[in-house]
Biotite code that builds the C-alpha atoms (Angstrom):
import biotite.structure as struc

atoms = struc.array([
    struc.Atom([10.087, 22.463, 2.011], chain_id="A", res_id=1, res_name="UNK", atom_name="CA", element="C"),
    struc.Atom([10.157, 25.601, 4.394], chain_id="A", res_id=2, res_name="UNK", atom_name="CA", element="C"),
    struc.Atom([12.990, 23.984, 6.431], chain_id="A", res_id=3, res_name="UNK", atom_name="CA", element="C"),
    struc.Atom([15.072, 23.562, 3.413], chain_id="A", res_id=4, res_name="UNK", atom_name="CA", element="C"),
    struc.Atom([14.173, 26.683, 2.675], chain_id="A", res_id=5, res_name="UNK", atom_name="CA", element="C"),
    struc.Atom([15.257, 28.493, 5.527], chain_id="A", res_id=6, res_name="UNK", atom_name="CA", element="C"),
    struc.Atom([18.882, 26.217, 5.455], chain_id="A", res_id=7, res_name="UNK", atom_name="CA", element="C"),
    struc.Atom([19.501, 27.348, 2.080], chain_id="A", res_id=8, res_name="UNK", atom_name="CA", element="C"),
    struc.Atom([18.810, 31.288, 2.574], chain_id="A", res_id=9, res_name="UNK", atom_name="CA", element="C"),
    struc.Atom([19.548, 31.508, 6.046], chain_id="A", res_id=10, res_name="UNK", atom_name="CA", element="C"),
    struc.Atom([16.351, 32.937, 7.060], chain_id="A", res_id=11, res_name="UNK", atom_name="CA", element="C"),
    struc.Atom([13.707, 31.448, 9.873], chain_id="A", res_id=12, res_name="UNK", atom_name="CA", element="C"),
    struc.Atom([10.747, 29.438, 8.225], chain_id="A", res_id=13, res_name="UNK", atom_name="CA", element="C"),
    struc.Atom([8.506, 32.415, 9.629], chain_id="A", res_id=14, res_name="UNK", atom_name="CA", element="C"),
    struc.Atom([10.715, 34.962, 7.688], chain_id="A", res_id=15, res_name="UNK", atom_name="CA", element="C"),
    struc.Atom([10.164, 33.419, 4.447], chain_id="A", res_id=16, res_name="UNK", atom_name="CA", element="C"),
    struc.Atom([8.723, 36.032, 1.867], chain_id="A", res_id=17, res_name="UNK", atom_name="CA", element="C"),
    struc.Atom([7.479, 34.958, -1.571], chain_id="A", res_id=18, res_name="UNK", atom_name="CA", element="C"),
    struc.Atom([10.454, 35.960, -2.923], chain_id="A", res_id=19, res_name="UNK", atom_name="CA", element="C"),
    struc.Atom([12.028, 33.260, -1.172], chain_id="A", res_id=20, res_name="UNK", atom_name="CA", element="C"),
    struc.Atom([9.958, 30.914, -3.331], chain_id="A", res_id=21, res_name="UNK", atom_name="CA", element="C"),
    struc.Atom([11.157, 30.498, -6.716], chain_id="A", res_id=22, res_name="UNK", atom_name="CA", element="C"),
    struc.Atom([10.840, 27.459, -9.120], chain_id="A", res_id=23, res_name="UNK", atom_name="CA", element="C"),
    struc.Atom([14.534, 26.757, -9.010], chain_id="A", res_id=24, res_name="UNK", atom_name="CA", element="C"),
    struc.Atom([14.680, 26.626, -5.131], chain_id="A", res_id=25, res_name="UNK", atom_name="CA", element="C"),
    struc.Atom([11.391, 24.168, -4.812], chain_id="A", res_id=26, res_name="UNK", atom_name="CA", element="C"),
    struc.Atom([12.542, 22.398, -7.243], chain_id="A", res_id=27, res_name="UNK", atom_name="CA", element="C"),
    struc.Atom([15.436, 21.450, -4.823], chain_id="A", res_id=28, res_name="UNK", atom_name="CA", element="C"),
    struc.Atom([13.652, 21.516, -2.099], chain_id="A", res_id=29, res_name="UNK", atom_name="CA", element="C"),
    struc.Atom([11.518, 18.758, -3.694], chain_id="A", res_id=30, res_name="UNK", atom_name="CA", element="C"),
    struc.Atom([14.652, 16.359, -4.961], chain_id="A", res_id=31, res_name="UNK", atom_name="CA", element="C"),
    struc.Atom([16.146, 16.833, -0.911], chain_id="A", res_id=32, res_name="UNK", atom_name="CA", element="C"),
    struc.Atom([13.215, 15.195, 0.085], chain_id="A", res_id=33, res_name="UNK", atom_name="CA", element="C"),
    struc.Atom([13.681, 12.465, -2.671], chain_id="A", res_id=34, res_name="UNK", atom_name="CA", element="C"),
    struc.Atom([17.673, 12.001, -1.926], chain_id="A", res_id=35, res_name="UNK", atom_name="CA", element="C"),
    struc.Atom([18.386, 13.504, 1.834], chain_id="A", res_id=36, res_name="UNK", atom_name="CA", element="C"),
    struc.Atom([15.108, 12.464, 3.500], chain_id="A", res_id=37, res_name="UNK", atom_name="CA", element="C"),
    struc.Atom([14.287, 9.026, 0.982], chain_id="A", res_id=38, res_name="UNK", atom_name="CA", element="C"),
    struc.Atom([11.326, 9.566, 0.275], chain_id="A", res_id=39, res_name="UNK", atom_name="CA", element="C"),
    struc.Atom([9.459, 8.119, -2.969], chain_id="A", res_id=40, res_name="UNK", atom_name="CA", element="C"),
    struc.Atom([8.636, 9.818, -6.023], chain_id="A", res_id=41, res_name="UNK", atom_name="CA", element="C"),
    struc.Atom([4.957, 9.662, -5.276], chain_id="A", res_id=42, res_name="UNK", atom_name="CA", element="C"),
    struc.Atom([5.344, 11.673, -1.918], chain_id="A", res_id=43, res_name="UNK", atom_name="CA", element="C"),
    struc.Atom([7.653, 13.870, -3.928], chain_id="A", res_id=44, res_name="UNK", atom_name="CA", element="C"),
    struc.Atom([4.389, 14.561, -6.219], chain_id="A", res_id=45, res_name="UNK", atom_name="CA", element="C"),
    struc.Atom([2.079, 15.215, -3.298], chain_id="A", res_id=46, res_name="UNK", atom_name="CA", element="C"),
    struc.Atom([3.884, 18.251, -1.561], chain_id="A", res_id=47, res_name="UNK", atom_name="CA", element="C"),
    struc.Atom([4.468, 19.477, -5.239], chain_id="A", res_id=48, res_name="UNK", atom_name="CA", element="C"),
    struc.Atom([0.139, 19.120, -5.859], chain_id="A", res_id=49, res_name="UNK", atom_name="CA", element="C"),
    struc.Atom([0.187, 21.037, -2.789], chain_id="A", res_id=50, res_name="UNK", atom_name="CA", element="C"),
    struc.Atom([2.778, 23.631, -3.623], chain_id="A", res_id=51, res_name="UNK", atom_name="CA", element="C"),
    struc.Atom([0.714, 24.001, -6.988], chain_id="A", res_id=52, res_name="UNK", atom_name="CA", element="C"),
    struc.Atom([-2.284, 24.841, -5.113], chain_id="A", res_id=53, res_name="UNK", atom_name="CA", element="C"),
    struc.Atom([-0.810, 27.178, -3.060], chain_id="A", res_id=54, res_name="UNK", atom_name="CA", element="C"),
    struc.Atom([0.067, 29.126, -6.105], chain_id="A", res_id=55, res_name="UNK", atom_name="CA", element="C"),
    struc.Atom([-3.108, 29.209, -7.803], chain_id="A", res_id=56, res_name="UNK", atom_name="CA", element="C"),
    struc.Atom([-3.964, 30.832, -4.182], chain_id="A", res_id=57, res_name="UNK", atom_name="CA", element="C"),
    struc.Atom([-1.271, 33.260, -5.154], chain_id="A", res_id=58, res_name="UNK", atom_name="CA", element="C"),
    struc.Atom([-2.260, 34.235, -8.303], chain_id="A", res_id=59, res_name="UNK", atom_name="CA", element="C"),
    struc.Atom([-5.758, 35.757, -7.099], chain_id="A", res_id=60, res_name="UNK", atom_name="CA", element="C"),
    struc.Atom([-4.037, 37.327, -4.302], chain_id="A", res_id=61, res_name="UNK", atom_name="CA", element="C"),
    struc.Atom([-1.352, 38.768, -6.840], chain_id="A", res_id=62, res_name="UNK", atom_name="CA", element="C"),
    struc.Atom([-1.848, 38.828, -10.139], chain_id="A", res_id=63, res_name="UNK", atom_name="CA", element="C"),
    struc.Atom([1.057, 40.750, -10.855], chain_id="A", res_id=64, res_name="UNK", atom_name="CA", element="C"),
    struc.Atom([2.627, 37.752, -10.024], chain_id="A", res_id=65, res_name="UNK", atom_name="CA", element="C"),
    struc.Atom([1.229, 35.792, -12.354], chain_id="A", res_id=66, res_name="UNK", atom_name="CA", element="C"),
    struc.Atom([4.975, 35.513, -14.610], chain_id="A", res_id=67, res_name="UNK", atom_name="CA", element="C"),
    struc.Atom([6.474, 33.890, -11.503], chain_id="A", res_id=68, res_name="UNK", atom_name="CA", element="C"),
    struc.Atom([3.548, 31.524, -10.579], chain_id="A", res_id=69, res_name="UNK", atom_name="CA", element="C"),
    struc.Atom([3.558, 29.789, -14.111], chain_id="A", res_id=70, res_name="UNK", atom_name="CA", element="C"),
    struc.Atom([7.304, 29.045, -13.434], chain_id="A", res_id=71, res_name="UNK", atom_name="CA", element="C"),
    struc.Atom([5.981, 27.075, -10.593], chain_id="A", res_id=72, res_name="UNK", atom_name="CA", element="C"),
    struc.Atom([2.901, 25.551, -11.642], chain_id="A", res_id=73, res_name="UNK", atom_name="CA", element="C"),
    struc.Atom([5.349, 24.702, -14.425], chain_id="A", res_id=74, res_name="UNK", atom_name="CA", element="C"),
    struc.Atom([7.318, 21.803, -12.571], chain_id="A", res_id=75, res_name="UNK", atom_name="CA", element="C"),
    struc.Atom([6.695, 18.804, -13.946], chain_id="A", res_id=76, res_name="UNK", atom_name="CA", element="C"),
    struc.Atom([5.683, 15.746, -11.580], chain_id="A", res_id=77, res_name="UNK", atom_name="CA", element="C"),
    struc.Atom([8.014, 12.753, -11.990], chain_id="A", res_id=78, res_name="UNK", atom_name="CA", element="C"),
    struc.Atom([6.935, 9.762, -13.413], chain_id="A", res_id=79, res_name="UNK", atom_name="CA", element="C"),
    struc.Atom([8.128, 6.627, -10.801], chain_id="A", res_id=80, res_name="UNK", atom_name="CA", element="C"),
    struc.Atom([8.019, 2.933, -12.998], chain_id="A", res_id=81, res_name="UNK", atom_name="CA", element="C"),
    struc.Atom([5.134, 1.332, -12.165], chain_id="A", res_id=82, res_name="UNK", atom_name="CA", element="C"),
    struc.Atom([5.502, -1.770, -10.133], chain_id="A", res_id=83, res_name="UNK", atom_name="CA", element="C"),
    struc.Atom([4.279, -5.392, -11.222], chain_id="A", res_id=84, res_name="UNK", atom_name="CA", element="C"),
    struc.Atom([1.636, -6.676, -10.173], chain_id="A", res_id=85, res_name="UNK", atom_name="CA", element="C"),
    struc.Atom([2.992, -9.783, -8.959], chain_id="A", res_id=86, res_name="UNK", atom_name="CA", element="C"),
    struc.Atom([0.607, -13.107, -9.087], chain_id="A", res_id=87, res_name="UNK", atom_name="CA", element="C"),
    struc.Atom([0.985, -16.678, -7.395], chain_id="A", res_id=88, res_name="UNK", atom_name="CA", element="C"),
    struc.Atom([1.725, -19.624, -9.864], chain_id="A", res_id=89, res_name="UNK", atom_name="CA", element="C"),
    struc.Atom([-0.596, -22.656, -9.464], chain_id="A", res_id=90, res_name="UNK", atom_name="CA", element="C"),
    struc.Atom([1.852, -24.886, -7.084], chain_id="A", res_id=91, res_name="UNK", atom_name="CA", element="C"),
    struc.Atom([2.031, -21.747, -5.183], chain_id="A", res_id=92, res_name="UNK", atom_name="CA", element="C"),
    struc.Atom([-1.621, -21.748, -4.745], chain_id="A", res_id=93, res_name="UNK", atom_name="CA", element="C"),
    struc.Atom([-1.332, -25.300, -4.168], chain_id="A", res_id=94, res_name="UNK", atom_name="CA", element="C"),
    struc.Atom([1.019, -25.148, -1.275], chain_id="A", res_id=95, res_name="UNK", atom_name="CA", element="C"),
    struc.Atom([-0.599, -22.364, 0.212], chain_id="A", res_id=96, res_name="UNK", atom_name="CA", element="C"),
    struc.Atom([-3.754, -24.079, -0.320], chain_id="A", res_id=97, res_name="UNK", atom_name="CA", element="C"),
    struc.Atom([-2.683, -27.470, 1.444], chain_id="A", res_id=98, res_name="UNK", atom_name="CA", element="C"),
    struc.Atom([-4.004, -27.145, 4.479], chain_id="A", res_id=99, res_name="UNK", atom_name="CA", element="C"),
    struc.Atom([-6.074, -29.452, 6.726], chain_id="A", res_id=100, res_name="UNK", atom_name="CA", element="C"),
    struc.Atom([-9.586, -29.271, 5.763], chain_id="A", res_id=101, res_name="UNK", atom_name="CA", element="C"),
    struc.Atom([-10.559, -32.204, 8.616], chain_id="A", res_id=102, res_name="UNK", atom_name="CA", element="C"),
    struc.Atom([-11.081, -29.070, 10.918], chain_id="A", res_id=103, res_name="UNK", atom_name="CA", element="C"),
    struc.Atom([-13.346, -26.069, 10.634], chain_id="A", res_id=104, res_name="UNK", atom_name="CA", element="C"),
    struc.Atom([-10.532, -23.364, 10.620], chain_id="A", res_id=105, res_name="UNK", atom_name="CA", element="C"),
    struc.Atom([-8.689, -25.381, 7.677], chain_id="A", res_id=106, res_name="UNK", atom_name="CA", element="C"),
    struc.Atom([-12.023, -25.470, 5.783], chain_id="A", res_id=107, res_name="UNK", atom_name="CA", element="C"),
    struc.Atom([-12.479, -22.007, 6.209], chain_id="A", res_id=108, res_name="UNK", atom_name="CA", element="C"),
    struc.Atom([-9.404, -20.759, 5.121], chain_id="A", res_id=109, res_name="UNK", atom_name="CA", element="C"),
    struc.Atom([-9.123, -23.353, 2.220], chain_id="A", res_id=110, res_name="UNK", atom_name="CA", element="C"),
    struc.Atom([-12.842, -21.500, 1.284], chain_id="A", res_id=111, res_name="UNK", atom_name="CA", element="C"),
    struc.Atom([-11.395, -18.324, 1.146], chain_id="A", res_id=112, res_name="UNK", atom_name="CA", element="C"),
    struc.Atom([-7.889, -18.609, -0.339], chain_id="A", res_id=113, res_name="UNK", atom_name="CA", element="C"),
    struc.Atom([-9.918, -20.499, -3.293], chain_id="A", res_id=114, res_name="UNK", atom_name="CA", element="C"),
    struc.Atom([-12.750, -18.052, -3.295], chain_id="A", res_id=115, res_name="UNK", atom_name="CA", element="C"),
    struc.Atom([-9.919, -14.783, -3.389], chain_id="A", res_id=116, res_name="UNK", atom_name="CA", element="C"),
    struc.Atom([-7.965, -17.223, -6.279], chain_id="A", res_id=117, res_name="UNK", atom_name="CA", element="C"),
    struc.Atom([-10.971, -17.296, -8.348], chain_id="A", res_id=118, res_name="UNK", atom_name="CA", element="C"),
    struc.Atom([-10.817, -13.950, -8.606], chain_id="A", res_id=119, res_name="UNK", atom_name="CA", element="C"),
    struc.Atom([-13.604, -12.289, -5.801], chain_id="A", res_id=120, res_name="UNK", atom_name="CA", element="C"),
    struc.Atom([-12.391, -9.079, -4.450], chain_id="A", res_id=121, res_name="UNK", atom_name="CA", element="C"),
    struc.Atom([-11.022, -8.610, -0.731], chain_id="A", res_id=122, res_name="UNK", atom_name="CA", element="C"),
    struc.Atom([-14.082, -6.197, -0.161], chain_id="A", res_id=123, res_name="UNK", atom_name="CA", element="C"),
    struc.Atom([-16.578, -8.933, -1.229], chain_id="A", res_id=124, res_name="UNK", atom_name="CA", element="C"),
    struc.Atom([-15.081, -11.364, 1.148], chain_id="A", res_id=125, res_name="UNK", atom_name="CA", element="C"),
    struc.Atom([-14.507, -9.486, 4.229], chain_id="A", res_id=126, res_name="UNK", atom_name="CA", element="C"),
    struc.Atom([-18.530, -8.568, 3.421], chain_id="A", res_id=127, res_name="UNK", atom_name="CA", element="C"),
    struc.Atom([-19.480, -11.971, 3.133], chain_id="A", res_id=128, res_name="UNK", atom_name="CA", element="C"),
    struc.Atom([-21.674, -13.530, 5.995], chain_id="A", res_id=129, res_name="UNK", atom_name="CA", element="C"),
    struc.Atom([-22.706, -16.745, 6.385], chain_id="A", res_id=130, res_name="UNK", atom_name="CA", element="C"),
    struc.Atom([-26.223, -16.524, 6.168], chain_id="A", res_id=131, res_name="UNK", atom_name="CA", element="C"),
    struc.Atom([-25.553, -14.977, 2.582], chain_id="A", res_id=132, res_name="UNK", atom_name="CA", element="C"),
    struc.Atom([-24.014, -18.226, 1.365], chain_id="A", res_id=133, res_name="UNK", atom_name="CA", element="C"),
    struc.Atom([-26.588, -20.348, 2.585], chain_id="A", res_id=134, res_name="UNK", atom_name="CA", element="C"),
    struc.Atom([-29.268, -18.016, 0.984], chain_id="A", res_id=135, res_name="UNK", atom_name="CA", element="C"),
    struc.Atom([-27.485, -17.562, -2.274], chain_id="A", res_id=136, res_name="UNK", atom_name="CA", element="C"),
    struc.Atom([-27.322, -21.858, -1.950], chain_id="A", res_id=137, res_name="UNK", atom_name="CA", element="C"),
    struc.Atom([-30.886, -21.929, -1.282], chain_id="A", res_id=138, res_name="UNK", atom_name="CA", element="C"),
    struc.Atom([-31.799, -19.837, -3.856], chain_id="A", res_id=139, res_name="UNK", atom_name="CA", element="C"),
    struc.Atom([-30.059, -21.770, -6.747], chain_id="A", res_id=140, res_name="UNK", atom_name="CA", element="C"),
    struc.Atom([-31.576, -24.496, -5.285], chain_id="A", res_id=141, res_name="UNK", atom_name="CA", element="C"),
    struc.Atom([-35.116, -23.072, -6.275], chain_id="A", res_id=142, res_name="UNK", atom_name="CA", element="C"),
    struc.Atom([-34.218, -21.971, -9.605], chain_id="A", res_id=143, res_name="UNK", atom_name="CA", element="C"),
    struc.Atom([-32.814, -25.900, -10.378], chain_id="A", res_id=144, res_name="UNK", atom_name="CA", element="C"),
    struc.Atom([-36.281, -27.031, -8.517], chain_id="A", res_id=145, res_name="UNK", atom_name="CA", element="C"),
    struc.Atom([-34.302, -29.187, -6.041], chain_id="A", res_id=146, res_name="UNK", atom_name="CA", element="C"),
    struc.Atom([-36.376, -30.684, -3.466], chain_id="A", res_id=147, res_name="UNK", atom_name="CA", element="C"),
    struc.Atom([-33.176, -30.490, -0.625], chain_id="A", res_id=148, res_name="UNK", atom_name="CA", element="C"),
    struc.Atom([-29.965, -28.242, -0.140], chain_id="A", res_id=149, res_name="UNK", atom_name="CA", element="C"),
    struc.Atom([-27.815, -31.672, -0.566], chain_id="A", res_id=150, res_name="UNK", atom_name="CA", element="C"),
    struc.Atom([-29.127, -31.976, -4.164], chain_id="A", res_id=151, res_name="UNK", atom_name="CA", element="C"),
    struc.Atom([-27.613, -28.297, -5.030], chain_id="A", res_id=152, res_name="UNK", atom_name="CA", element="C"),
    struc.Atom([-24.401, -28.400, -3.284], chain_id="A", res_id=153, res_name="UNK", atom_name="CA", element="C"),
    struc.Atom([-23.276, -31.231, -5.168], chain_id="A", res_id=154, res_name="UNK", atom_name="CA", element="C"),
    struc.Atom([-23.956, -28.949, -8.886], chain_id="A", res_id=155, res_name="UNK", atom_name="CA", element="C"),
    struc.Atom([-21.397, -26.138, -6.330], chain_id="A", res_id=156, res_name="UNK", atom_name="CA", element="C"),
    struc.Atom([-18.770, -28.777, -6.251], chain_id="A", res_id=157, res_name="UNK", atom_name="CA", element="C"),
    struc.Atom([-18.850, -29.924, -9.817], chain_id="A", res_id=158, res_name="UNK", atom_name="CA", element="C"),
    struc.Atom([-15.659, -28.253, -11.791], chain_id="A", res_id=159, res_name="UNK", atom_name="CA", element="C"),
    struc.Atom([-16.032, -26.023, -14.703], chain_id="A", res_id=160, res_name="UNK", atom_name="CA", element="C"),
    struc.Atom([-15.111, -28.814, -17.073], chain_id="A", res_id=161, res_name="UNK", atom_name="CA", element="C"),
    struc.Atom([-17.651, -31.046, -15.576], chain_id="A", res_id=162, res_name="UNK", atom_name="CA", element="C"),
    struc.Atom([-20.200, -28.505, -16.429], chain_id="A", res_id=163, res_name="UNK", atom_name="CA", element="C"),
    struc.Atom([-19.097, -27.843, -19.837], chain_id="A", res_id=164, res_name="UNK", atom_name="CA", element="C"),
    struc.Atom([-18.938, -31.513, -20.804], chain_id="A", res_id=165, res_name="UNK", atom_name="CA", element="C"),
    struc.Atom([-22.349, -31.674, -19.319], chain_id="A", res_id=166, res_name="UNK", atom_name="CA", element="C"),
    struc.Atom([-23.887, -28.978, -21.484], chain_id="A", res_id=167, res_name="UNK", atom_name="CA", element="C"),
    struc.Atom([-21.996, -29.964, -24.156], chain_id="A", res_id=168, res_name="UNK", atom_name="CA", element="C"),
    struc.Atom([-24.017, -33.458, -24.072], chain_id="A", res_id=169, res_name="UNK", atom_name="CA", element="C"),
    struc.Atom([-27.293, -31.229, -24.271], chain_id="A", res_id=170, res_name="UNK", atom_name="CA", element="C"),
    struc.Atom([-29.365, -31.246, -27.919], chain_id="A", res_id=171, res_name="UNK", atom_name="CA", element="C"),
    struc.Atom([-30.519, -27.599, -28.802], chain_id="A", res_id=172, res_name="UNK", atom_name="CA", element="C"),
    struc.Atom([-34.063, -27.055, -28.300], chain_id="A", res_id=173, res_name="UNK", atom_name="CA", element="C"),
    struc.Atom([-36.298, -26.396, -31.644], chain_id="A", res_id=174, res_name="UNK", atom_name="CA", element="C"),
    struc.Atom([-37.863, -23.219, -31.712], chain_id="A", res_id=175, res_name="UNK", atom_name="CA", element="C"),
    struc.Atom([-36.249, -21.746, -28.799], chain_id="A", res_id=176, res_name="UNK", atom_name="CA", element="C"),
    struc.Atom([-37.153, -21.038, -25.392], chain_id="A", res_id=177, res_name="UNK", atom_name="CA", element="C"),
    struc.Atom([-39.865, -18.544, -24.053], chain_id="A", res_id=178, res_name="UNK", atom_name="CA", element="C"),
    struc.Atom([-39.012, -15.726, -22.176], chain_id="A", res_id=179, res_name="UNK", atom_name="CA", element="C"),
    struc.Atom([-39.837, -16.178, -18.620], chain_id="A", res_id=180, res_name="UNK", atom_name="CA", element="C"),
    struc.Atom([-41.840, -13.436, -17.116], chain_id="A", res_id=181, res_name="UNK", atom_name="CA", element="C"),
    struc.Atom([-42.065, -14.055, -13.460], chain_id="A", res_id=182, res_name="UNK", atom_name="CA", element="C"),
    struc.Atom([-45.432, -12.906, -11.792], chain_id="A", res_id=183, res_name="UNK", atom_name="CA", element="C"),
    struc.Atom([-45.047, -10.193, -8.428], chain_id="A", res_id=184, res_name="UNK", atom_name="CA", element="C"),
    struc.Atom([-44.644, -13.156, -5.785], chain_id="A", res_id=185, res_name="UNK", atom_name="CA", element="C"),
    struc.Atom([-41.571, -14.274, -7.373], chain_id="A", res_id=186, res_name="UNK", atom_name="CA", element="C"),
    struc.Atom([-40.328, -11.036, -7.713], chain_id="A", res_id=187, res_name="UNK", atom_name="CA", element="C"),
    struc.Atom([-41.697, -10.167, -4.411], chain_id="A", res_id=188, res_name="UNK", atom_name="CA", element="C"),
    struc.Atom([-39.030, -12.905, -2.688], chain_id="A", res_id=189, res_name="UNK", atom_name="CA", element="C"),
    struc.Atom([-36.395, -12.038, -4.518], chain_id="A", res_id=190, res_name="UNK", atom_name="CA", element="C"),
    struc.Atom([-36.148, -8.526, -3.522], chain_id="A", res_id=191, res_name="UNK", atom_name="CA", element="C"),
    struc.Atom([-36.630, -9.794, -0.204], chain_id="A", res_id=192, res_name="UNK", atom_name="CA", element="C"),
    struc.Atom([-33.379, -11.698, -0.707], chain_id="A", res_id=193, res_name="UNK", atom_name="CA", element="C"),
])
């Protein structure tokens, strides 16, 4: 902004007096970075959030200025269109997807890609650790009462429909279930999780 400044009044950046500052003449200085320098409307509406605090500086210093100040702290920000959020469609998925699980690296990345499509969040993945999905295994494992890992990854694998129809097969239980209370051990082992 001071470099446009100083073009446009002829004076050295250093020279520059308050003055020099009115809303008409940011207000340029703002749109030459949009049009001369291409930049986007968002970086446009950073150096004005900056400009605006600078101002609010100003008006302690001088309040007489105050008249001036709400000229500039009266530039509106401009509103860019929002982008879509683009998504993959499923033979996209599948494609990208296709890849040879016969090796550890293909099973790996087939994990992931399906693990990211199923909606986890890049954070939760680049947290996850091995050791975590073997204990989060192991503990489902308990809660079915499966005597062996084997037993539970097979219930992973099953689809959603699988499970539904599954359920779906189930009569309802008179009177309802009791509320499990566990006792301090259990709860003891699972905060040690």
């Amino acid at each position: 902004m001071l470099q446009h400044l100083s073009k446009t009044t002829g004076s050295k950046p250093s020279d520059l007096t308050l003055d020099d500052l009115p809303a008409k003449a940011i207000v340029r200085s703002l749109d030459a970075i949009e049009q001369d320098r291409g930049n986007s409307v968002q970086t446009r509406n950073a150096r004005l959030a900056a400009i605006r605090s600078f101002f609010r500086l100003v008006t302690l210093r001088e309040p007489a200025r105050i008249d001036w100040v709400a000229q500039v702290l009266a530039i509106p920000v401009k509103h860019a269109g929002r982008r879509l959020i683009g998504y993959l469609t499923r033979p996209e998925v599948d494609a990208i997807v296709a890849t040879n699980t016969q090796t550890w690296i293909g099973r790996r990345d087939y994990a992931l890609l399906l693990t990211l499509y199923n909606g986890a969040r890049i954070s939760e993945i680049l947290a996850l650790r091995q050791h975590s999905l073997w204990r989060s295994v192991a503990v489902i494992a308990l809660w079915l009462g499966h005597e062996s890992l084997d037993t539970t990854h097979m219930y992973i694998q099953a689809d959603l429909k699988t499970k539904e129809q599954a359920l779906g097969k189930l009569q309802p239980v008179a009177g309802g279930f009791p509320r499990f209370k566990p006792d301090d051990a259990l709860l003891a082992f699972r905060s040690a999780l």
